[in-house]
N, C-alpha and C positions, 0 to 999 in steps of 0.2 A: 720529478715524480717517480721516473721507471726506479733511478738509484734509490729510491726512498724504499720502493716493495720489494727494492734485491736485498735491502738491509732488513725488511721485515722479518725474510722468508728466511735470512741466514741464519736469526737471532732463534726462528721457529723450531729449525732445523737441528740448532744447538742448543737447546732446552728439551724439546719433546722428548718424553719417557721412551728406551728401547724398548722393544717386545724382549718374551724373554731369552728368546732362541738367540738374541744378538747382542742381549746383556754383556756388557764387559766382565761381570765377572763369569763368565763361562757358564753359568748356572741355568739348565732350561727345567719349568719346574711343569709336570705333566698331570694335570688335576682338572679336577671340574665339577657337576650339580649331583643329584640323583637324576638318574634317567628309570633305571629300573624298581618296579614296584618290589615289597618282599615279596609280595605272594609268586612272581614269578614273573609276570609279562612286564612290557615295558611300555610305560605310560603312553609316550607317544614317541617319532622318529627321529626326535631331533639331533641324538648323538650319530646319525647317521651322516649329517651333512656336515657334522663338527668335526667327521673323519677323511670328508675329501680334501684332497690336497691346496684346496683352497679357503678350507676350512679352518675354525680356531684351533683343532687341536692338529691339524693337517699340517698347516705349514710349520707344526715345532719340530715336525721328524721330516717333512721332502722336499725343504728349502736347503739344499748344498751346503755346506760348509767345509771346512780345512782344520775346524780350532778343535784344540780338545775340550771337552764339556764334560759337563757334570751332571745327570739326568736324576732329577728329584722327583720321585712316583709315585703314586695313589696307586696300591692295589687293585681296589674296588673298582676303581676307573677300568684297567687291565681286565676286570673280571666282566666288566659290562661289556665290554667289547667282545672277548672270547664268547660271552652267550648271544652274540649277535653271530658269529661265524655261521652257526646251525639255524635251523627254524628258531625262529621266535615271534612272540605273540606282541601284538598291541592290543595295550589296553583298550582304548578306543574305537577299535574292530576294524581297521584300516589293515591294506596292503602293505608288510613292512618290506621294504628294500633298499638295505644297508648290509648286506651278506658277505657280499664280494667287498665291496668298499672295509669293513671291520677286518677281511682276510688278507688283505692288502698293506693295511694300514700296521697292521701286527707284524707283517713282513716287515716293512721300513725301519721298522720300531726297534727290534730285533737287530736290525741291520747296522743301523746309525749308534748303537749303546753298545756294540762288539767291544769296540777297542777301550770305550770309555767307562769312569766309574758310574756307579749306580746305585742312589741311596732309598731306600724305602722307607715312604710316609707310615705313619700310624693310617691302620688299615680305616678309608675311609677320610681321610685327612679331617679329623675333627679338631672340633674348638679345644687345643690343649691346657686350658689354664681350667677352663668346665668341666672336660673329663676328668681330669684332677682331683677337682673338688668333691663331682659327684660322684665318680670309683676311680680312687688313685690306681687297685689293684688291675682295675678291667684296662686300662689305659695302657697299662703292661703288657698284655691280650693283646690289644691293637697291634702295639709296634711288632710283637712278636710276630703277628697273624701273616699283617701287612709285607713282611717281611720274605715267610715262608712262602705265601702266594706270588708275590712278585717274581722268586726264584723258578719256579715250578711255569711260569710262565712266559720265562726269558730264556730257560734250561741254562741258568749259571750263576754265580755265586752274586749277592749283592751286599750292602753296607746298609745296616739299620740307621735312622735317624735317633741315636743314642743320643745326643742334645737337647730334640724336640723342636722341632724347628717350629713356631709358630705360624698355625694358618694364617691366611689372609682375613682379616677382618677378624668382629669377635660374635659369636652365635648368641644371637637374641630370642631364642628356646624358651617361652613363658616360666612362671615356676608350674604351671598346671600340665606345660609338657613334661616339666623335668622332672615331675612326680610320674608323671604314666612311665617314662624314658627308665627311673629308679624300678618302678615295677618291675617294666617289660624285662629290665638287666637280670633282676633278680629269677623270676620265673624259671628265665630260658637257662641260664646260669645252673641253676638246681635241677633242672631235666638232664641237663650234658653231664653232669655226676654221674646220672644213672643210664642214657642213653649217651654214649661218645662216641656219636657218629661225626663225618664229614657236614653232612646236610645241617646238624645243630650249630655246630661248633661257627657254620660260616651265619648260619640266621643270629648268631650272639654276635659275631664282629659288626655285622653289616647293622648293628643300633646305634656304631659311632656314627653313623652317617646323619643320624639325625641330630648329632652335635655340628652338624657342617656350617661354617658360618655364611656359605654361598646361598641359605636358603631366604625364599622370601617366605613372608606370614602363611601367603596361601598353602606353599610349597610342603613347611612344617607341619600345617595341620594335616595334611590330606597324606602325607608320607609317615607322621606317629601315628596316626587310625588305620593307615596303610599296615603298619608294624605291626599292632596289636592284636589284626584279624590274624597275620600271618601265624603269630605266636599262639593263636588262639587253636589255631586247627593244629597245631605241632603236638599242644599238651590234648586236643583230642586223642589225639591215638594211643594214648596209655588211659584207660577210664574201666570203672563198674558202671557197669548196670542199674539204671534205675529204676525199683522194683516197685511192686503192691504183694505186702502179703496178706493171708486170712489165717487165722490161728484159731484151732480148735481145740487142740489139748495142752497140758500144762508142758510139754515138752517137745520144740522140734524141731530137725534137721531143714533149712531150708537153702533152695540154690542161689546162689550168689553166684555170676560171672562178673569175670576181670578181663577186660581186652587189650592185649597189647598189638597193635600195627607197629610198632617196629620192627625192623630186621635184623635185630640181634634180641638173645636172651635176657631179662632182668630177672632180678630178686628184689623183692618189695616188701612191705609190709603195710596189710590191711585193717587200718583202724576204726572201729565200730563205736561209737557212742550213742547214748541212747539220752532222747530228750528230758525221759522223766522215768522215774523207776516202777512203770508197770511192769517193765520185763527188763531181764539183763540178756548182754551177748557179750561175745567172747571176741576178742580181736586174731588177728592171724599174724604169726612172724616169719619173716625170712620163706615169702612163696616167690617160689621157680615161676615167672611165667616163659614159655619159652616165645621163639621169634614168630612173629605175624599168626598170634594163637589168640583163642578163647578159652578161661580156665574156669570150669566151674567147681568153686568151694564150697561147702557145705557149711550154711552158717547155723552154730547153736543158739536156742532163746531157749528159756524160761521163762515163762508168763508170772506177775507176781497177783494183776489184778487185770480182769479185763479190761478193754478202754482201747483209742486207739493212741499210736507212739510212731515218733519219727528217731529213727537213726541215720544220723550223718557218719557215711562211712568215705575214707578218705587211703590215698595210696603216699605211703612216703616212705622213703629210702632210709639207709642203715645207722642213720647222722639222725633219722625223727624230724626232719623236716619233708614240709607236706609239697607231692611233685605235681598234684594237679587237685583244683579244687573239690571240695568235699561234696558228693551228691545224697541227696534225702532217699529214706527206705522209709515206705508207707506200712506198717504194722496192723491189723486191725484185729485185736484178741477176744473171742467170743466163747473162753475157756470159764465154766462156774469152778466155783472152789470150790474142791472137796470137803473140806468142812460142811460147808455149806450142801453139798451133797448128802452127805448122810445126814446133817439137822431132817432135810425136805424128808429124804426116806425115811427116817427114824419119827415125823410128824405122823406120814402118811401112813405107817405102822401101827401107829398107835391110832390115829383115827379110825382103820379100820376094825384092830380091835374093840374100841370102844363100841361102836357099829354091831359089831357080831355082838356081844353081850348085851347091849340093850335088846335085841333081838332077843335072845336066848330066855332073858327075865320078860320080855313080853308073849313068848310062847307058853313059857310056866303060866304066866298069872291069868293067861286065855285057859287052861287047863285043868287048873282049880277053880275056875268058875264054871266050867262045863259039871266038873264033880258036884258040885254045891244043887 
């Protein structure tokens, strides 16, 4: 019986899948979930205990080895950890303490991929046969990103995954996520045109994430709703004002503000269209607004007929595509038409003549009867 379980345990022994730190072919491949929400904080702690040495991603860099390897990286991953080194927030309003553990962890890291190659994932290790489909060109973005960041965070050169190595698994992303997923690309994508900051440029990479085939159902909804607030408050900070106006006369200057909170200057253009043709307005081209400013334009109307009228006025860049949705202007025009001005006065003119004359012929004919 004992020989029976030494042969069970041999047979177990030589079948069981290695990890990947001890894979034969040399390849450890350094990836994992979303941890961090876009808006900033991080969901909960658990990449913390992924980083102690007894952890899943722990033991792939502070279990010893001799061999040469080959370290396959996720960015993203790199980047959740680096925003662990400093304060960071939990979603869930818990004590986070994973600080030291991620400064640590990032030493080892560093340490063990000196001597060896180093190939960067598409930023985010997403489903590459999805990203494909759904933007072959942004998928390019990724590798590029993935790339850049990894560098920047190793301080030395690394090896793009120019192949495509395909993730694990294949991302089961609804079509009703990969519609918001198509938005949300396009949105941020058309801001970074006109604002090219760091801050956008990594909220556009970090959408592959939610190509990530590691996620579960729950995971996907709550990380693309997660995305879309993020996105939401980004394209706030470029908006007009949305206004009420009262109109009196047939012609008038009225104030329009344009807020820009970014930190660089844009050129924009402000397009005004009007619901219906009581009145026209004039659109704006190529306005300066400068960094973290409020611009007030002076918008032209012409009233055509009183009534009231909504103008959707919209901000879009030098290409005519629109950078953030279009807000309503409340018009309310209580201008008479001069035609119609001089009809009433030219009426009431003549009324009164009329008035004074029948007057005049009843004072005569009072007159001639006194005579008589």
């Amino acid at each position: 019986m004992k020989k029976l379980l030494n042969g069970f345990l041999l047979i177990f022994f030589f079948i069981a899948p290695l990890p990947h730190a001890f894979a034969e072919s040399g390849v450890v491949q350094i990836t994992s979930t979303i941890h961090q929400n876009f808006t900033g904080e991080f969901r909960n702690d658990v990449l913390a205990g992924e980083l102690l040495p007894n952890g899943k991603l722990g033991r792939l860099i502070f279990v010893p080895s001799n061999k040469s390897r080959t370290w396959v990286i996720d960015a993203a991953l790199i980047d959740e950890v680096i925003a662990m080194t400093s304060a960071y927030k939990l979603a869930s309003g818990g004590t986070p303490a994973g600080s030291q553990t991620a400064i640590d962890w990032l030493v080892q890291l560093r340490k063990v991929t000196l001597s060896n190659d180093v190939v960067a994932l598409a930023y985010g290790n997403p489903d590459t046969v999805l990203a494909k489909r759904l933007a072959p060109s942004e998928l390019r973005m990724y590798y590029a990103f993935g790339k850049t960041q990894l560098q920047s965070a190793l301080g030395r050169e690394v090896k793009s995954d120019t192949k495509g190595t395909p993730s694990l698994g294949k991302s089961r992303l609804s079509p009703t996520l990969q519609k918001n997923y198509s938005e949300n690309r396009r949105a941020i994508t058309y801001l970074s045109h006109s604002a090219p900051i760091p801050e956008i440029y990594k909220l556009r990479a970090r959408l592959s994430q939610l190509l990530s085939a590691r996620l579960n159902k729950e995971e996907r909804e709550y990380f693309s709703t997660n995305a879309r607030i993020s996105i939401d408050e980004q394209l706030h900070r470029l908006r007009i004002n949305a206004s009420r106006y009262q109109i009196t006369t047939e012609r008038s200057d009225l104030p329009l503000t344009v807020i820009n909170e970014f930190p660089i200057a844009m050129i924009v253009d402000v397009d005004l269209v009007a619901q219906n043709s009581r009145i026209s307005v004039q659109s704006f081209k190529k306005v300066s607004l400068p960094a973290n400013s409020k611009t007030q334009l002076s918008l032209k109307v012409e009233v055509r007929a009183p009534g009231q009228t909504l103008v959707f006025a919209s901000i879009k860049d030098d290409r005519g595509i629109t950078l953030v949705p279009a807000v309503p202007l409340q018009l309310n025009a209580t201008v008479i038409d001069p035609k119609l001005t001089w009809f009433t006065t030219g009426a009431a003119i003549i009324l009164l003549l009329a008035a004074i004359a029948q007057s005049v012929r009843r004072a005569r004919r009072g007159r001639k009867n006194e005579i008589k």
